[in-house]
N, CA, C and O atoms as a DFTB+ gen file, in Angstrom:
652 C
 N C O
     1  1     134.768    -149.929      97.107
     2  2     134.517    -149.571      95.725
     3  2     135.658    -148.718      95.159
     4  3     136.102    -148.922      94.029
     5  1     136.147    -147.709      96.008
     6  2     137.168    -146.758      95.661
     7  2     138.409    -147.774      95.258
     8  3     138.834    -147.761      94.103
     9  1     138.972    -148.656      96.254
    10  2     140.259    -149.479      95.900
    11  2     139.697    -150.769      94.397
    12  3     140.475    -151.077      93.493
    13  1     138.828    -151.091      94.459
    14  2     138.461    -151.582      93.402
    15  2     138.922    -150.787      92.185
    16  3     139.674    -151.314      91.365
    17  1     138.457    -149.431      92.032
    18  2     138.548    -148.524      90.640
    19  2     139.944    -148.501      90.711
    20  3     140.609    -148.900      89.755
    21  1     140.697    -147.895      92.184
    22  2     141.986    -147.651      92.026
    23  2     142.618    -149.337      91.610
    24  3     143.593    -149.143      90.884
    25  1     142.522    -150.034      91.701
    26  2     143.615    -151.513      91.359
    27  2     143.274    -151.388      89.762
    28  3     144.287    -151.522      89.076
    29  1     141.935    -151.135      88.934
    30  2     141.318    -151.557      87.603
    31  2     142.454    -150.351      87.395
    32  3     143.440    -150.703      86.747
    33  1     142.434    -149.101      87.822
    34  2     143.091    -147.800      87.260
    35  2     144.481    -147.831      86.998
    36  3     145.036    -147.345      86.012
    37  1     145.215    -148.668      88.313
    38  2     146.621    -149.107      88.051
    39  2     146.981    -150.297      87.514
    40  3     148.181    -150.569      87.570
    41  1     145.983    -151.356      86.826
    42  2     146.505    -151.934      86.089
    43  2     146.266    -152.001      85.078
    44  3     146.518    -153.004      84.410
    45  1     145.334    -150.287      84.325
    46  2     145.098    -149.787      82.771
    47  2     146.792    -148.609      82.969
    48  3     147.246    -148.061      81.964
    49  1     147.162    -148.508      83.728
    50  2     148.223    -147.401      83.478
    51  2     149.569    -148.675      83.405
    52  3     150.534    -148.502      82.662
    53  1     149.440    -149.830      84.224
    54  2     150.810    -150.750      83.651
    55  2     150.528    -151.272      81.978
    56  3     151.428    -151.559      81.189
    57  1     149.544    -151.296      81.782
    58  2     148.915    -152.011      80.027
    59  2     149.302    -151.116      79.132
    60  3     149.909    -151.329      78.082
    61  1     148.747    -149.590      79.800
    62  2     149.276    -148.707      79.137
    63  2     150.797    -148.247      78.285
    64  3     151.190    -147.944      77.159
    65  1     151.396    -148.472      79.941
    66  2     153.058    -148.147      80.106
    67  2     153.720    -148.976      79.375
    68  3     154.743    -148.565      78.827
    69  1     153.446    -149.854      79.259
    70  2     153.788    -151.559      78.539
    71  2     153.761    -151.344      76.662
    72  3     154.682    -151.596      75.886
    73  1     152.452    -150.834      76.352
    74  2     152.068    -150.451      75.135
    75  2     153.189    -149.255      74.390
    76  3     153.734    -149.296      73.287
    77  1     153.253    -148.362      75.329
    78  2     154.343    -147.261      75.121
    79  2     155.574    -147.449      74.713
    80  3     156.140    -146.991      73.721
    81  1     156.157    -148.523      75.973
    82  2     157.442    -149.006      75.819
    83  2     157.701    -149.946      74.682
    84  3     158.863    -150.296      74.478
    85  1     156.736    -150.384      73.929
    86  2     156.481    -151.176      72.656
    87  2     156.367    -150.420      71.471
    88  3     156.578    -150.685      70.288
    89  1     155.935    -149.285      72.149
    90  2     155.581    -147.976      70.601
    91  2     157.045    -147.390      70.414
    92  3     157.482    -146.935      69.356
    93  1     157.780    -147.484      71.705
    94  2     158.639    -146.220      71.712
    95  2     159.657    -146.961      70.654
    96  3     160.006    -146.531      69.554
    97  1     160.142    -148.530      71.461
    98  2     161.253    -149.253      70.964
    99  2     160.684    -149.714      68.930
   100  3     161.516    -149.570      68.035
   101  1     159.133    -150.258      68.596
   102  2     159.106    -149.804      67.387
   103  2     159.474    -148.459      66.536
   104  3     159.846    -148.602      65.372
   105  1     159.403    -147.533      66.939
   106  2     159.270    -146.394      66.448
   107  2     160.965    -146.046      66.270
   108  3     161.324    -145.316      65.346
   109  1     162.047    -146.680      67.312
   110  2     163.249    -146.445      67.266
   111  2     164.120    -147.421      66.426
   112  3     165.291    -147.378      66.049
   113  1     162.834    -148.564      66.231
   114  2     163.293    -149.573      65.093
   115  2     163.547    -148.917      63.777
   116  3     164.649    -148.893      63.230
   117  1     162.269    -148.297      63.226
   118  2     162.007    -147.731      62.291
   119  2     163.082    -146.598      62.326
   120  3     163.749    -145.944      61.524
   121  1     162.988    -146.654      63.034
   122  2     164.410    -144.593      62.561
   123  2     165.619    -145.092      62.235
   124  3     166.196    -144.701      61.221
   125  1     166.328    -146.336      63.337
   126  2     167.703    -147.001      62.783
   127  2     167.663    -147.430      61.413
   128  3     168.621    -147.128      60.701
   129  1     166.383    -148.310      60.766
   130  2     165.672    -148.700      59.690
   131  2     165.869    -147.181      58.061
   132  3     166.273    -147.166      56.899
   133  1     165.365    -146.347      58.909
   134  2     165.698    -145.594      57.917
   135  2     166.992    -144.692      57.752
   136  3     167.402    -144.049      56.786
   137  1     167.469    -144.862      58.976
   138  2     168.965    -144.030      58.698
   139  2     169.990    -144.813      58.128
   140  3     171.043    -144.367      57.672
   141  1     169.535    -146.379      58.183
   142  2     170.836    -147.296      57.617
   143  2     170.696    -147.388      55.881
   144  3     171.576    -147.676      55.069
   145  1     168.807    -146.921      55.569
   146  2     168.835    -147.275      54.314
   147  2     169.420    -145.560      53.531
   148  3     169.659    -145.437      52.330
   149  1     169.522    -144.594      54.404
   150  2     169.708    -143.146      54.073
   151  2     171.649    -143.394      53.830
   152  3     172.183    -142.918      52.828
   153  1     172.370    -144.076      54.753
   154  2     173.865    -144.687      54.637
   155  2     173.355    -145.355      53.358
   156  3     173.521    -144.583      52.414
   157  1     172.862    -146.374      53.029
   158  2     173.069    -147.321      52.219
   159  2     173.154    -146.707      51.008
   160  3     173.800    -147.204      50.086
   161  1     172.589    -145.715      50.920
   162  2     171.975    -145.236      49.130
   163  2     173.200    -144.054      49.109
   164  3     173.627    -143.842      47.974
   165  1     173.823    -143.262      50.185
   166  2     174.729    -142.427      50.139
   167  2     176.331    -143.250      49.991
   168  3     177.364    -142.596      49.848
   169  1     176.316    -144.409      50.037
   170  2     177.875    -145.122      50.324
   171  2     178.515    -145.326      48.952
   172  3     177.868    -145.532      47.925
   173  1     179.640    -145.261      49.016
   174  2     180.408    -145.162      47.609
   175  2     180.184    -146.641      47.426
   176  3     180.042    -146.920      46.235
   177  1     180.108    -147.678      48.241
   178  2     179.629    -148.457      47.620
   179  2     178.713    -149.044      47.855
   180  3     178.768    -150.272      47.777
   181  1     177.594    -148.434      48.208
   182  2     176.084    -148.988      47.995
   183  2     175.719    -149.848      46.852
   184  3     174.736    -150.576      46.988
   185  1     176.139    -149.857      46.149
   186  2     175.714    -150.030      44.650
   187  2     175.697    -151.867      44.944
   188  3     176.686    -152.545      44.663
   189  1     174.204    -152.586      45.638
   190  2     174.173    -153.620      46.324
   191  2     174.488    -154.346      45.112
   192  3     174.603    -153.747      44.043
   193  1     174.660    -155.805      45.227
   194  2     175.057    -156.533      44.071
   195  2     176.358    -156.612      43.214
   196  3     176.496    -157.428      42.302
   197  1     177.293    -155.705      43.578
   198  2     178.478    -155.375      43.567
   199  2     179.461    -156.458      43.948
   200  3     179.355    -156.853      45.109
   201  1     180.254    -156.932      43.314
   202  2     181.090    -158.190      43.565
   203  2     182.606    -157.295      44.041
   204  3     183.173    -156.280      43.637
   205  1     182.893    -158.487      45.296
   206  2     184.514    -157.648      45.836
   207  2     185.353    -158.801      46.160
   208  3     184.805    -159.815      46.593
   209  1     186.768    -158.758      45.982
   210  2     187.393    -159.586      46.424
   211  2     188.979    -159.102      45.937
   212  3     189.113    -158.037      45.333
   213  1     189.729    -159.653      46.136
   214  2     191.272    -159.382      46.300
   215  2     191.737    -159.619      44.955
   216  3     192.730    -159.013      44.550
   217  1     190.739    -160.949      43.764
   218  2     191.560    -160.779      42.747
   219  2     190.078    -160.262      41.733
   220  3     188.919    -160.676      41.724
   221  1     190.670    -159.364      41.080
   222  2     189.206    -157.987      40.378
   223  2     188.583    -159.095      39.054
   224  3     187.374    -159.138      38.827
   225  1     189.244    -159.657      38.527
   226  2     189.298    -160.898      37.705
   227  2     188.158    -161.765      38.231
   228  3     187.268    -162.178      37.487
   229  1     188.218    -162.049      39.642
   230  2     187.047    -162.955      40.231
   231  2     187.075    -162.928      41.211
   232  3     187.897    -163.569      41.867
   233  1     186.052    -162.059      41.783
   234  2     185.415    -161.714      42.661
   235  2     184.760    -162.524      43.754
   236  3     183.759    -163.165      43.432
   237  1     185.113    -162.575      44.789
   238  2     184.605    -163.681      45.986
   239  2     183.319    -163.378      46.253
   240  3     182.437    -164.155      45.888
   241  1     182.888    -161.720      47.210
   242  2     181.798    -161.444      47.594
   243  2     180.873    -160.465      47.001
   244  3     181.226    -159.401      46.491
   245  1     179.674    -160.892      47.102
   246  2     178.452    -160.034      46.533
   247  2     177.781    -159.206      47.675
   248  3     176.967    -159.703      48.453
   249  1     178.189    -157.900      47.714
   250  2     177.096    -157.097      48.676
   251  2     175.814    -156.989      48.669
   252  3     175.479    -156.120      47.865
   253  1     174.753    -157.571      49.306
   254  2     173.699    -157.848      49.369
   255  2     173.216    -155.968      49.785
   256  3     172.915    -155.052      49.021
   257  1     173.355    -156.019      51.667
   258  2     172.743    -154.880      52.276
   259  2     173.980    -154.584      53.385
   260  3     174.806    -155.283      53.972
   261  1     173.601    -153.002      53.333
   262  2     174.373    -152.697      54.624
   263  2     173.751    -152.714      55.610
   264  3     172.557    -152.417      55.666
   265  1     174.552    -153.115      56.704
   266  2     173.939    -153.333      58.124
   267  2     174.548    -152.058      59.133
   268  3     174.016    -151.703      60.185
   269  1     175.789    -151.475      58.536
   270  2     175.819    -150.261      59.509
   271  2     176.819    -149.956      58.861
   272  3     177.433    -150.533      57.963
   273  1     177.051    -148.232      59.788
   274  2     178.059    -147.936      59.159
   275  2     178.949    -146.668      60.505
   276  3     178.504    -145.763      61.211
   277  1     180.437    -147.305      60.284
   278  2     180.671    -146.214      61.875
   279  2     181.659    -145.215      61.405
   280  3     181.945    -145.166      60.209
   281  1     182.068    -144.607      62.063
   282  2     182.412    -143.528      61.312
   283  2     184.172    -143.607      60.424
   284  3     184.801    -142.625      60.030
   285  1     184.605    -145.074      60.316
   286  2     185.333    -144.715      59.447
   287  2     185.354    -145.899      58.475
   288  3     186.366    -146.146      57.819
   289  1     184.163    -146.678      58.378
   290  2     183.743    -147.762      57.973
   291  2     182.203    -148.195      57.667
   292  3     181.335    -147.592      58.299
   293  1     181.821    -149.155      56.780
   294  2     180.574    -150.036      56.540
   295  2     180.643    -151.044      56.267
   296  3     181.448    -151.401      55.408
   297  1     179.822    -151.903      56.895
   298  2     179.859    -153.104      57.484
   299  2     178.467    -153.436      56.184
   300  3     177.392    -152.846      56.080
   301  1     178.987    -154.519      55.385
   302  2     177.611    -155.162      54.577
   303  2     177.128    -156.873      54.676
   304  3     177.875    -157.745      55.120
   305  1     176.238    -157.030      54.351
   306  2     175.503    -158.740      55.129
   307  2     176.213    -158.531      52.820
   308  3     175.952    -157.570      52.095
   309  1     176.975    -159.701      52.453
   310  2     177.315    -160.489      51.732
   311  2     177.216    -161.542      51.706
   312  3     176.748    -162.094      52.702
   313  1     177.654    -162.423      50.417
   314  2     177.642    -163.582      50.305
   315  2     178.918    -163.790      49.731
   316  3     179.271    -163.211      48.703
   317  1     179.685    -164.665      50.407
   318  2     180.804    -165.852      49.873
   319  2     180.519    -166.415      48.695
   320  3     179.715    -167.325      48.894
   321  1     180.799    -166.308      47.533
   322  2     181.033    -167.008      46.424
   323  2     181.273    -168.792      46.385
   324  3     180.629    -169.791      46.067
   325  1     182.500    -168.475      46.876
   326  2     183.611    -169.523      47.076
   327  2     182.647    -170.815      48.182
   328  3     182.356    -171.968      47.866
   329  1     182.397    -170.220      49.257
   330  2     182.227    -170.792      50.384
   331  2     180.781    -171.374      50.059
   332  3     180.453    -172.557      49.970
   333  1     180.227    -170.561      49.950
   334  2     178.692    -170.435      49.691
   335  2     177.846    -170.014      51.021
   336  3     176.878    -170.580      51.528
   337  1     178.161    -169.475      51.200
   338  2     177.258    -168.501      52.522
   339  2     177.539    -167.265      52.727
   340  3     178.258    -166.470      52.122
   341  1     176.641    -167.153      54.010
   342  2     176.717    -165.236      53.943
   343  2     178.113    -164.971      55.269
   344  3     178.446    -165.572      56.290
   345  1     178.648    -163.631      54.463
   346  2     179.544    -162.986      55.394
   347  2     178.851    -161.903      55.797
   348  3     177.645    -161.684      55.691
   349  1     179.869    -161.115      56.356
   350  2     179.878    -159.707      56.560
   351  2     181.344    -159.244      56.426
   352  3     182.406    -159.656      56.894
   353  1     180.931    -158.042      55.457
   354  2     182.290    -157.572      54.963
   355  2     182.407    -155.976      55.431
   356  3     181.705    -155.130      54.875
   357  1     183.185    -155.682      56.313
   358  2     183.532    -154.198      56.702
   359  2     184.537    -153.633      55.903
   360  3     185.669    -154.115      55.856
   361  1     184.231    -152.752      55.342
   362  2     185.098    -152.195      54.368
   363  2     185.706    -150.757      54.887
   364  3     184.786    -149.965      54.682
   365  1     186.576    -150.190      55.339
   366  2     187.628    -149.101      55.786
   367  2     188.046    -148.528      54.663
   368  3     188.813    -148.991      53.818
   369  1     187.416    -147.320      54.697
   370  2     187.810    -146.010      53.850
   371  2     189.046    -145.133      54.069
   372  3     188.819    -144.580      55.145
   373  1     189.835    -144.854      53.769
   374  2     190.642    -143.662      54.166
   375  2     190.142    -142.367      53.941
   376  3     189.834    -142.325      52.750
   377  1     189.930    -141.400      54.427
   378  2     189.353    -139.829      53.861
   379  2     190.454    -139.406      52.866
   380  3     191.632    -139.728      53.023
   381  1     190.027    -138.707      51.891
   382  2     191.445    -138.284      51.404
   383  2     191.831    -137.113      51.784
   384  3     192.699    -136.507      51.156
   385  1     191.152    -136.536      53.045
   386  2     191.659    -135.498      53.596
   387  2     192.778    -135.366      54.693
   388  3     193.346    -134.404      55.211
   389  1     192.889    -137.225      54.885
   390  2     193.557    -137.021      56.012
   391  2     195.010    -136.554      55.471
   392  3     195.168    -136.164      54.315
   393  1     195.980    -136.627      56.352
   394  2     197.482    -136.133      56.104
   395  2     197.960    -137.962      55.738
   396  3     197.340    -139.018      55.618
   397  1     199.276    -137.561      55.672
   398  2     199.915    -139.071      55.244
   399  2     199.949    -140.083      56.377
   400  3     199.891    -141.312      56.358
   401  1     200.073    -139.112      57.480
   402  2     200.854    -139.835      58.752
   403  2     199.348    -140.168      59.255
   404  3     199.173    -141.337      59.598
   405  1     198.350    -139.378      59.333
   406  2     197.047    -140.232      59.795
   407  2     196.595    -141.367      58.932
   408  3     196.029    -142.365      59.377
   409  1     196.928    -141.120      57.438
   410  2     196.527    -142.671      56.996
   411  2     197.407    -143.648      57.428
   412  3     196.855    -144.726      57.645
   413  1     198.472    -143.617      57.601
   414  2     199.407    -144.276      57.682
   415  2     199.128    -144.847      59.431
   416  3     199.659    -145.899      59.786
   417  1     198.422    -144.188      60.233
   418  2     198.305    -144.384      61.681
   419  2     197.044    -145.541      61.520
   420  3     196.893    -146.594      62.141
   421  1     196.520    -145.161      60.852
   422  2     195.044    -145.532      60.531
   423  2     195.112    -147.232      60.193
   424  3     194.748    -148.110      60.974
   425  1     195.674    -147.439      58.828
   426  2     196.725    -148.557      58.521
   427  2     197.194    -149.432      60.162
   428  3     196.960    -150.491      60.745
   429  1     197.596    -148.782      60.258
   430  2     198.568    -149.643      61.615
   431  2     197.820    -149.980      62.487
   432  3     198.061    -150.935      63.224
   433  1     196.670    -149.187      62.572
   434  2     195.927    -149.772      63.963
   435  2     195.137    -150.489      63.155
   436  3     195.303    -151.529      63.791
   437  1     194.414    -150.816      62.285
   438  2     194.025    -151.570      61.419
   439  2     194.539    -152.810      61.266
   440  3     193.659    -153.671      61.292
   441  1     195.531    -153.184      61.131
   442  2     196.584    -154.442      60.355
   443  2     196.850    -154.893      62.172
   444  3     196.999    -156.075      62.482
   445  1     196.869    -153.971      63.036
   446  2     196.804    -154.738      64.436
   447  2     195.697    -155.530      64.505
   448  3     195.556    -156.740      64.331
   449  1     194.848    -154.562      64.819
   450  2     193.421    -155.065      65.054
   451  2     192.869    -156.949      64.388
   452  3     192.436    -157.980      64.904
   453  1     193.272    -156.428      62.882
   454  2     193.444    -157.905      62.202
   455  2     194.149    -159.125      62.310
   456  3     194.026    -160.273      61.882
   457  1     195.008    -158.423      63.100
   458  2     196.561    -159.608      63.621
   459  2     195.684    -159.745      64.892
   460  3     195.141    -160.837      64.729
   461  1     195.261    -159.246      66.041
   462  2     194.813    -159.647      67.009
   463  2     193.675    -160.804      66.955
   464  3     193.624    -161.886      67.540
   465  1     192.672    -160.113      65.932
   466  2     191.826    -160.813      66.008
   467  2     191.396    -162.051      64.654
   468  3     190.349    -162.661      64.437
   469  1     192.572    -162.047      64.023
   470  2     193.020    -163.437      62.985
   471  2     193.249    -164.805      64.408
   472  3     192.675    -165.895      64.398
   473  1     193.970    -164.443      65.216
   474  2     194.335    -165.251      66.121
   475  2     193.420    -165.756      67.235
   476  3     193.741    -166.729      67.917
   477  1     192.236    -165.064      67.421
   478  2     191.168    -165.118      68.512
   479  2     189.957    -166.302      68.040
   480  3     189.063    -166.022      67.240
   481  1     190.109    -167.657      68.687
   482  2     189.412    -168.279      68.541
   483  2     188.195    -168.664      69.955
   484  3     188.538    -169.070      71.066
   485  1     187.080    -168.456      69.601
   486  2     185.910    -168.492      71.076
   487  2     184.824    -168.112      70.372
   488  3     184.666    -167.323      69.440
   489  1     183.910    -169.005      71.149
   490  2     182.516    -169.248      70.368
   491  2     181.864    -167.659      70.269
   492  3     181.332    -167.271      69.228
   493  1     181.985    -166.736      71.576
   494  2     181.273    -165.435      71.338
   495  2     181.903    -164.615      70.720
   496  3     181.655    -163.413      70.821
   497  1     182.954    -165.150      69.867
   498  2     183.560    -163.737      69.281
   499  2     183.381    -164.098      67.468
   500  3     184.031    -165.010      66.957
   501  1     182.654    -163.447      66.862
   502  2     183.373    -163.774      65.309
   503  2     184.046    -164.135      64.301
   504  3     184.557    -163.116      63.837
   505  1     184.280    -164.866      63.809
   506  2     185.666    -165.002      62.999
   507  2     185.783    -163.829      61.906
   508  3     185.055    -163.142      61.190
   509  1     187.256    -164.034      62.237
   510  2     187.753    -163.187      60.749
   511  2     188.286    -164.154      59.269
   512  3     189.353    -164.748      59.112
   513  1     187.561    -164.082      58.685
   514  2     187.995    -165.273      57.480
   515  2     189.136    -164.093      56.620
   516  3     190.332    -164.382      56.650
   517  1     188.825    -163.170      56.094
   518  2     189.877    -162.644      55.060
   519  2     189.832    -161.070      54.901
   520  3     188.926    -160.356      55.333
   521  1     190.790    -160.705      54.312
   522  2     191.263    -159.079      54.277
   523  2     191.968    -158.882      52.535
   524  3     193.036    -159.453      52.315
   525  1     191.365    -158.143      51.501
   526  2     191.825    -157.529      50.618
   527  2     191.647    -155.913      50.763
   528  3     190.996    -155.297      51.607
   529  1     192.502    -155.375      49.575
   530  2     192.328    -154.314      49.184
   531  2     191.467    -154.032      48.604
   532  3     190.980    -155.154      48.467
   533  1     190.448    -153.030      47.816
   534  2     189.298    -153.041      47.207
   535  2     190.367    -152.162      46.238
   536  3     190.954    -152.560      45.232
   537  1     190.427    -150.734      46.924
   538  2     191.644    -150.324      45.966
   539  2     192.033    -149.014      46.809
   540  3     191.524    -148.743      47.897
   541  1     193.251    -148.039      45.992
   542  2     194.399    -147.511      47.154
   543  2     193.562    -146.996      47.943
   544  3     194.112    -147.595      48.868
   545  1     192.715    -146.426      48.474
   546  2     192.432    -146.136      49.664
   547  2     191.339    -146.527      50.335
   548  3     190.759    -145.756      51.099
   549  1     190.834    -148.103      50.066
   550  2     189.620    -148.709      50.328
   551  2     190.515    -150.196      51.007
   552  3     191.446    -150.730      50.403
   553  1     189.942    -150.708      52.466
   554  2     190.317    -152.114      52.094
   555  2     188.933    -152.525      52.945
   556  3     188.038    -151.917      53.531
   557  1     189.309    -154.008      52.646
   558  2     188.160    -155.018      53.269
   559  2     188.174    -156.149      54.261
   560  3     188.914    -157.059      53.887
   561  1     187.685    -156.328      55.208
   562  2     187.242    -157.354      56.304
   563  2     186.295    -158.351      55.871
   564  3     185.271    -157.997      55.287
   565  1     186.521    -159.474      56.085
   566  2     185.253    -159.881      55.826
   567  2     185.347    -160.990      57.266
   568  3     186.206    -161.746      57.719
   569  1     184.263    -160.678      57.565
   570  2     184.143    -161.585      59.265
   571  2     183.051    -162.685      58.903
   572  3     182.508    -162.815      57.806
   573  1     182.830    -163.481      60.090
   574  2     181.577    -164.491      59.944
   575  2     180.452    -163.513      60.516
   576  3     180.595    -162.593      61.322
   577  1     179.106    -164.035      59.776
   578  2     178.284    -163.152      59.693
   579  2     177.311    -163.702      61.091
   580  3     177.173    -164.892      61.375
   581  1     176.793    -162.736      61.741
   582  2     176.159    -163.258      63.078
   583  2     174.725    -162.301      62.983
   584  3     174.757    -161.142      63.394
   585  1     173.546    -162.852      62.441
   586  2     172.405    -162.476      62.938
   587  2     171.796    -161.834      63.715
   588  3     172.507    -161.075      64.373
   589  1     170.701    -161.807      63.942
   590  2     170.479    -161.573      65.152
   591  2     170.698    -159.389      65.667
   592  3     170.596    -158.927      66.803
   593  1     170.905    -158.830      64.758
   594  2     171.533    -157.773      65.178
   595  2     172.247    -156.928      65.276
   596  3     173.054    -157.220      64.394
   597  1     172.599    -156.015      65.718
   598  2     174.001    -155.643      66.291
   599  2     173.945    -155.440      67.846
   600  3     172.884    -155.369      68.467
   601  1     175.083    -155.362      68.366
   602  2     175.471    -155.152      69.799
   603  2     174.401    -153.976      70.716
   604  3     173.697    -154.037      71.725
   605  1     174.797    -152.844      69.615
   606  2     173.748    -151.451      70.325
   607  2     172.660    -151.661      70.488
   608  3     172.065    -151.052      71.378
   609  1     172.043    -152.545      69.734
   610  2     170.136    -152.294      69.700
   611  2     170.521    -153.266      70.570
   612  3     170.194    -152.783      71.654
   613  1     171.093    -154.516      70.824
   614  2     170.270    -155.377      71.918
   615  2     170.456    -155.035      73.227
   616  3     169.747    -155.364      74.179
   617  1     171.850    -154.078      73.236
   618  2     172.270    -153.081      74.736
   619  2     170.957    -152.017      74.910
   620  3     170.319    -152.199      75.946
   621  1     170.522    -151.029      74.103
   622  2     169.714    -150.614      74.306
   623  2     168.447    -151.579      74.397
   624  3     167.600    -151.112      75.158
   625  1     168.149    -152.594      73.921
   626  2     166.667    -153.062      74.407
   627  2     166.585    -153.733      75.834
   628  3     165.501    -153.869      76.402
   629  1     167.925    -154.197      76.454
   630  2     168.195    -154.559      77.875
   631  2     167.750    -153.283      78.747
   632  3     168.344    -152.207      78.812
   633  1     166.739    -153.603      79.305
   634  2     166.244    -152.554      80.528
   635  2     167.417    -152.448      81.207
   636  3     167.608    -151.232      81.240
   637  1     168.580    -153.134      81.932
   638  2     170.017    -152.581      82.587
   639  2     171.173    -152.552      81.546
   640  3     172.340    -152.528      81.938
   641  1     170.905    -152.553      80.415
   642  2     171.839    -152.247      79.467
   643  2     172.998    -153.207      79.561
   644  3     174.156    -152.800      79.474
   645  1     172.690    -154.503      79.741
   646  2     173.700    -156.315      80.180
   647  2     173.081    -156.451      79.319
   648  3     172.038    -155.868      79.027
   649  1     174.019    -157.805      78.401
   650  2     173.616    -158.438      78.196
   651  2     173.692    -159.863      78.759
   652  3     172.966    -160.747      78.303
């Protein structure tokens, strides 16, 4: 009778544990959820619906929503005009606090980064379709847009942190 209660007891504490680990990862949904919409409404250019593109005359992309934002950049789910589908457009701020030589560093590893990965063709990696200026100390990325996420939440929802 005793191992009876104990097996019913340890398999209300795995139902349990199970339930938790479902509360915890909702509950961490909701906080990313609200810190991206707390970025979104603070971003110089939040202002969703906002058309961007290289010539100001006519505008390629419409910022829908931001999907993140890292610390020297925000990344928004857009739409292609031209193309007719959705991008994602990362847009790179300069601070205007920095000195000349950090924007100027900033720039360079930037315009690499874009040269590297203009050239990188493979199914798991993104494309980069195009790069304007927005203006002097704003420019723009716009990559192929991939669902599904970002990288961190699905690393964190991997119990060994693989994907």
């Amino acid at each position: 009778l005793v191992t009876a209660r104990l097996e019913t007891l340890k398999k209300q504490e795995r139902v349990l544990e199970a339930e938790q680990a479902r509360l915890k990862a909702e509950k961490e949904a909701h906080i990313r959820e609200v810190l991206r919409q707390r970025d979104e409404e603070g971003s110089r250019l939040g202002n969703l619906g906002r058309a961007l593109g290289a010539d100001a005359a006519s505008p390629r992309y419409v910022l829908n929503r931001m999907l993140g934002k890292g610390g020297f950049s925000e990344v928004f789910k857009a739409y292609d005009l031209f193309a007719l589908h959705e991008v994602a457009v990362k847009v790179h701020q300069l601070d205007s606090n920095w000195s000349e030589a950090r924007k100027s560093a900033y720039v360079r590893h930037a315009v690499r980064e874009y040269n590297i990965h203009k050239v990188m063709d493979h199914p798991n990696i993104c494309e980069l379709r195009d790069i304007f200026e927005v203006d002097a100390s704003t420019f723009a990325t716009v990559l192929e847009h991939c669902p599904g996420g970002d990288l961190d939440s699905h690393l964190k929802a991997s119990k060994d942190r693989c994907l």
